[in-house]
Phi, psi and omega in degrees: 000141184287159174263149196233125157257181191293320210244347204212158167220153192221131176227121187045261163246040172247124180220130199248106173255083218281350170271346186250354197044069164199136171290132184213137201232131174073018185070035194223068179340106144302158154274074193280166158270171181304322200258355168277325176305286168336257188316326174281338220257315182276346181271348162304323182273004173223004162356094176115001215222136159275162209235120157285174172314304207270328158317322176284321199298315197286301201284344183242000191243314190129119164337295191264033162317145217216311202284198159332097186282030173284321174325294158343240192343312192299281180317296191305314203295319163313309194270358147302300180307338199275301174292335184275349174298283189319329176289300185304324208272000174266330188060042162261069197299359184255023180309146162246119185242143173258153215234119159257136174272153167253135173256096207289170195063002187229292153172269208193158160218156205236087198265167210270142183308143176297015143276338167313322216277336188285000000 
C-alpha cells in the first residue's frame, strides 16, 4: 500500500509529490506530461487496487472526453516507459519500483514494489 501525507504518495523509491505536482523516482525528478501525472496520480492513490478504464479516462483524460480510448492505453504505455527509463537510467538495479498491471476487459492497476508489500 502506498504511504501517504497529506500532500505526497510514496510507493517504494517512488514518490508522487501530488501539490507541487512532480515526481521523483530514486530522489531523481521525473518529466511527466499532465495527463501521464494525472493517471499515476490516480493508480497511486489506489495502489494495490483496480482501477476501470473509465475512472482513469475520467480523472486522467478529463470529464468531457470524447476521443479514443485508445489515448489511455497510449499514455499508460508512455508512463511505464518513463518509470523503466528513469530506473535504467540510474543503474541501480534493486530501484523498487511499482508496476502497472494491466487488467484487460477492465482497466489498469498500480501494484506496489515487493519491498513495499512484505
Amino acid at each position: 500500500m502506498a504511504a501517504a501525507t497529506e500532500a505526497s504518495l510514496q510507493l517504494g523509491e517512488l514518490t508522487i509529490d501530488l501539490s507541487s505536482r512532480r515526481c521523483r523516482l530514486h530522489g531523481t525528478e521525473l518529466t511527466l506530461r499532465p495527463k501521464e501525472f494525472d493517471l499515476l496520480a490516480a493508480l497511486a492513490g489506489h495502489s494495490g487496487v483496480a482501477v476501470s478504464r473509465e475512472e482513469l479516462m475520467r480523472r486522467g483524460l478529463g470529464r468531457n472526453w470524447y476521443g479514443s480510448t485508445k489515448t489511455l492505453d497510449v499514455t499508460m504505455a508512455a508512463l511505464r516507459r518513463q518509470l523503466s527509463d528513469a530506473a535504467q537510467l540510474h543503474h541501480v538495479p534493486d530501484v523498487a519500483l511499482p508496476n502497472v498491471t494491466t487488467l484487460r476487459g477492465y482497466g489498469y492497476r498500480l501494484d506496489p514494489p515487493a519491498s513495499d508489500q512484505e
